[in-house]
N, C-alpha and C positions, 0 to 999 in steps of 0.2 A: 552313415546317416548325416545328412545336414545340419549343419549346428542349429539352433537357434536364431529366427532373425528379428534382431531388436534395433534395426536401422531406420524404420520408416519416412525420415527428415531425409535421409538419403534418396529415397526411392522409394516405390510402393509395388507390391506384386498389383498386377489387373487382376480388378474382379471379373467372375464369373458372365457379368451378364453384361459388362463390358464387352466382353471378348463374344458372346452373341451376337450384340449387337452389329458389332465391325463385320462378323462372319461375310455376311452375305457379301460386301463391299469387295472381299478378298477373290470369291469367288464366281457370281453371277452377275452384280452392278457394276460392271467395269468400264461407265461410259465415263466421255469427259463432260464435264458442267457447263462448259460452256458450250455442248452440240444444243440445235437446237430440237432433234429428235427423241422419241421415248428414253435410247438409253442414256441420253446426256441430263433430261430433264428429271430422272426418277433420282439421279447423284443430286442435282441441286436443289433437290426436294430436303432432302436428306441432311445437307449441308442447311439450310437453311430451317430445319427444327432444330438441329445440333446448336445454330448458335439463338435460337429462342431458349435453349436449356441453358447455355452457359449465361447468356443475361439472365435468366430466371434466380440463378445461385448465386447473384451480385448485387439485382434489384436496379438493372439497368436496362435502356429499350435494345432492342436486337438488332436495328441500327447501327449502336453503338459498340456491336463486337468484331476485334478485325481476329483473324486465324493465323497464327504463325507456327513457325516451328520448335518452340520451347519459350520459356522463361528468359531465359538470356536475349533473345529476338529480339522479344517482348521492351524488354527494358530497353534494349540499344535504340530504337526504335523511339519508346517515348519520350525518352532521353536525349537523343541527337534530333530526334525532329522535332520536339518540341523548341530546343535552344536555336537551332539555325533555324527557324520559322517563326521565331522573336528576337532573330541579334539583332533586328533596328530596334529593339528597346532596351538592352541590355545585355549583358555577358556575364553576369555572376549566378553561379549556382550554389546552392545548400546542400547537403547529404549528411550522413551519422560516422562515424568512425566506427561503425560494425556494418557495414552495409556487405549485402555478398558480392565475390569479386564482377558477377553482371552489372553490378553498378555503381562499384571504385576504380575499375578499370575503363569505364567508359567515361566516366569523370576528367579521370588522370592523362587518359588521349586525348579530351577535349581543353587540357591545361595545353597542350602542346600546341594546340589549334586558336590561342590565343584567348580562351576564357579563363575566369577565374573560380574557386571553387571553395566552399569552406566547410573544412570538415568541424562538423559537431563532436564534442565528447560525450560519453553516456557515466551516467552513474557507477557505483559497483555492485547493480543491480543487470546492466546494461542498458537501462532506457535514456532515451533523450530527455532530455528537459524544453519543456516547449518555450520556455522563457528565453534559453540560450538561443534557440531557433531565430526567435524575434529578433535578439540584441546583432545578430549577425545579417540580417535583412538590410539591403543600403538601394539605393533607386536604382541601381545595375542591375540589381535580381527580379530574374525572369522564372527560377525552377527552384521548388525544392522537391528532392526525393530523400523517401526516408519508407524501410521495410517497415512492413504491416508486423510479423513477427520475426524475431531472429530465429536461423537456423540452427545454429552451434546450443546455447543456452534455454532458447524458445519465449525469450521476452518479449513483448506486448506492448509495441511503441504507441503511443498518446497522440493516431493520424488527427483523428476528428476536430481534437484544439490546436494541433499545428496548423492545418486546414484552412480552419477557420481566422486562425491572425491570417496566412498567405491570402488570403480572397477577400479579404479589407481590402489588399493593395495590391488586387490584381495579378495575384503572381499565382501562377499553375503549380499543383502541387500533383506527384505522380508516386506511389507505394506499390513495391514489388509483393504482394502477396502470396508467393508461390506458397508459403510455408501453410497460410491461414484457411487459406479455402476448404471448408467443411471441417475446420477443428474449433473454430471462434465465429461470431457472426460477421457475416463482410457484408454493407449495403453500400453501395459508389453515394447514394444521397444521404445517409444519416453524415459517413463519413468525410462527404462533400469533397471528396476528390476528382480530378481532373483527366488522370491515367491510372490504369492498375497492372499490374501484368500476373497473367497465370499460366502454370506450367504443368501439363498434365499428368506428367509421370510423380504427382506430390499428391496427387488425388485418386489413385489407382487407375489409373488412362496411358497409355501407351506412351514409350519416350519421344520425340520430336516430335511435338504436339503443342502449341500452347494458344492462347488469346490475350492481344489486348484490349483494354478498353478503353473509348476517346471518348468525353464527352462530348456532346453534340454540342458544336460551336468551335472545338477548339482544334483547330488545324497543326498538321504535322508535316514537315517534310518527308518525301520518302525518303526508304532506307532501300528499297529494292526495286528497278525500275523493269519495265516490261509491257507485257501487256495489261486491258484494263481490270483484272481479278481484283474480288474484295472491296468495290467500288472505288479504285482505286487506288488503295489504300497498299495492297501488297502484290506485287505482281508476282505469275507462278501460279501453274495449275495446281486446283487444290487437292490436297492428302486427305481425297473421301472419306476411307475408311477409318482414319484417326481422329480427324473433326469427329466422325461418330460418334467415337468411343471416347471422345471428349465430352461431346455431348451428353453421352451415358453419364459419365461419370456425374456430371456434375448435375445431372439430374437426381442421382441417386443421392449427391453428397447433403439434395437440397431433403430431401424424404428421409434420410437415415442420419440425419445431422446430431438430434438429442442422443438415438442410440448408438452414436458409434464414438460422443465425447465422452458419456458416460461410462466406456467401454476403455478405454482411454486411460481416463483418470484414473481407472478401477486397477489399473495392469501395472500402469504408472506410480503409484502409490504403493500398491503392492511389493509390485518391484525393492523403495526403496526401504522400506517397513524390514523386508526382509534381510538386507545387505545393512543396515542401520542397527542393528538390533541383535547382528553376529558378532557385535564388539570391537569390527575394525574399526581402522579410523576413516570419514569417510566425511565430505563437507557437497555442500549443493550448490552449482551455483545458478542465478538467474534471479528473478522476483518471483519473491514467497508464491504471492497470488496473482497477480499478470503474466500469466506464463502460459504457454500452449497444453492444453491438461494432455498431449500427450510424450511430451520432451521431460527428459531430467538428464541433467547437467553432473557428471558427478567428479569430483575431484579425489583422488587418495594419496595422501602429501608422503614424501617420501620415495617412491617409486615411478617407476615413467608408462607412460599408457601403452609407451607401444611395447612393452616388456609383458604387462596385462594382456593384450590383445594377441600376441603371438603367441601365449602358452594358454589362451582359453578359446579353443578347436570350439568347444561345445555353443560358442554366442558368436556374434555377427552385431559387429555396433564400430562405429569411430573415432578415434582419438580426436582429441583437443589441442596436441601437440604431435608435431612428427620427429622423428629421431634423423639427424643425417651423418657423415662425418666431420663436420665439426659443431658439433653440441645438436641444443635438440631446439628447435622453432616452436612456437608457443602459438597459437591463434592471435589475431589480430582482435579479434573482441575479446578472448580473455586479457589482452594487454590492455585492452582499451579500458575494460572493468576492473583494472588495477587488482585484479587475482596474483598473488605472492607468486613467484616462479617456482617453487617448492612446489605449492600446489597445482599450479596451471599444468606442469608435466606430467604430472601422472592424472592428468582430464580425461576422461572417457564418457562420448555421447549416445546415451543409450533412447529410443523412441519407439512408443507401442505405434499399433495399429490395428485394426478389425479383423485382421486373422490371426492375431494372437491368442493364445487361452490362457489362461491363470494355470495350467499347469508346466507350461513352456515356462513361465514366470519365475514359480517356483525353480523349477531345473536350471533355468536361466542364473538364479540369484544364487542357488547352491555353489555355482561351480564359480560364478566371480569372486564369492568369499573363499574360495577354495583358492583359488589361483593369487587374491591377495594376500591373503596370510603365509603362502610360501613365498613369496618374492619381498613380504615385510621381513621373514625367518631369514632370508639367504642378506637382505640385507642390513640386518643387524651383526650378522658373524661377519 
């Protein structure tokens, strides 16, 4: 039988009526989008409510959605075209010290490329501080990027007053929201951002799949040249059938948003109620209440995660820290949230989702106390 899976920050299984939707795409609408014949024009029919769906779940015009192939696209994309389509005003960027590696790594390439970069520290909550944001702003800064939620912990960075100091002074602000989309509310205009990126396989939608979003006005360099697809925004015939099932998704994420946080929370909480309450030791990390109500962070000081994970067959969740041979690597956000190294190794990310049920929960929690309490026994002898 399958273990358990309590990964969802990982990945999402596709829903149901996802996977309808796409159906047809796979099998009978096989034209290209850009024919200008029935079968080419019924795909860009098709492509063009999909992204009336995904601006629907953002609260942005349809215009304003380009298609790409994940999350990571997304970001390289707002990132690099946003900065060399402003170096005649500047070369300095902003980002967080937990940002995921889609957008420290693109950072760190563009250090090589002659800009400069400054990484924010976060609290030992993980959030940024928007004040620190400010104090590091100088007239060379053209970008800041900073996640909508964290992946690892699921903290709930403060876009909207980062935002808002950047657009005083003219500077584009761009947040990787892969994690947020249908778990917290996202609007591009309450939070008054510039770019967002989202990745579909975080919404229950197929893996290389994702969208970004430009505000209207604000130009990018491309990242992919070709012909004119996506108004030329991304060249590259498009991946009908997943645009679709993008679209699905994030239609659905917009109609099933109350019940699937509530759902969430419920599994989540549950979760730790149970493993809290078996008497191990067991600590949380992230913010109390800015937190994705479907992540919990859990630390168990004394032992290492990946000792946890390999003797508990029955759940499917991951470490916080990986083991190699020589010592064990700890996450960069838990470092960054000054989490004790005692603790930070035996971190494990565990995250509900709408096909979990509280009695997987239950079972789920059973066996991780089971599985701690003997590797706490084997390591006290």
């Amino acid at each position: 039988m399958d273990p358990i899976y309590l990964d969802y920050n990982a990945t999402t299984p596709l829903d149901p009526a996802v996977i309808e939707a796409m159906q047809p795409f796979w099998e009978t609408h096989f034209g290209n989008p850009s024919s200008g014949h029935v079968y080419g024009q019924r795909c860009r029919s098709a492509i063009e409510e999909a992204r009336r769906q995904v601006a629907g779940v953002i609260g942005a015009k349809d215009d304003e959605i380009v298609f790409t192939s994940g999350g990571t696209e997304s970001n390289n994309h707002a990132i690099r075209g946003l900065v060399h389509a402003r170096r005649d005003r500047g070369n300095h960027i902003i980002t967080s010290a937990v940002e995921h590696p889609a957008v420290i790594e693109v950072c760190k390439d563009l250090e090589r490329d002659g800009f400069e970069v400054t990484y924010v520290d976060v609290d030992g909550f993980g959030q940024v501080e928007p004040k620190d944001v400010e104090r590091a702003i100088c007239p060379a800064t053209i970008l800041i990027t900073v996640m909508h939620a964290n992946n690892e912990v699921g903290t709930i960075q403060p876009i909207q007053e980062i935002a808002s100091k950047a657009r005083r002074r003219g500077i584009a602000v761009h947040t990787d929201a892969a994690q947020s989309i249908g778990k917290i509310p996202v609007d591009v205009n309450v939070m008054e951002v510039d770019l967002l990126s989202i990745a579909g396989h975080k919404l229950y939608a197929p893996k290389g799949i994702g969208a970004l979003y430009v505000r209207s006005g604000v130009s990018l360099r491309k990242l992919m040249h070709g012909a004119d697809h996506e108004r030329g925004m991304r060249a590259g015939t498009e991946n009908v059938s997943e645009i679709v099932g993008l679209g699905k998704a994030a239609e659905l994420a917009r109609e099933r948003f109350s019940e699937r946080v509530a759902h969430c929370i419920i599994l989540r909480d549950r979760l730790y109620e149970r493993i809290e309450t078996s008497g191990v030791e067991v600590c949380v990390n992230g913010h109390p209440k800015l937190r994705l109500p479907n992540t919990l962070s859990l630390s168990f000081p004394g032992i290492r995660a990946g000792d946890i994970l390999a003797k508990l067959a029955e759940v499917a969740a991951s470490a916080g820290a990986a083991c190699h041979a020589d010592g064990v690597k700890i996450s960069k956000t838990l470092k960054a949230m000054g989490v004790p190294e005692e603790q930070a190794i035996g971190t494990v990310r565990f995250s509900t989702g709408s096909m979990l049920t509280e009695s997987q929960v239950d079972a789920a929690a059973e066996a991780i106390v089971r599985v701690v309490r003997k590797l706490n026994a084997a390591s006290t002898l």
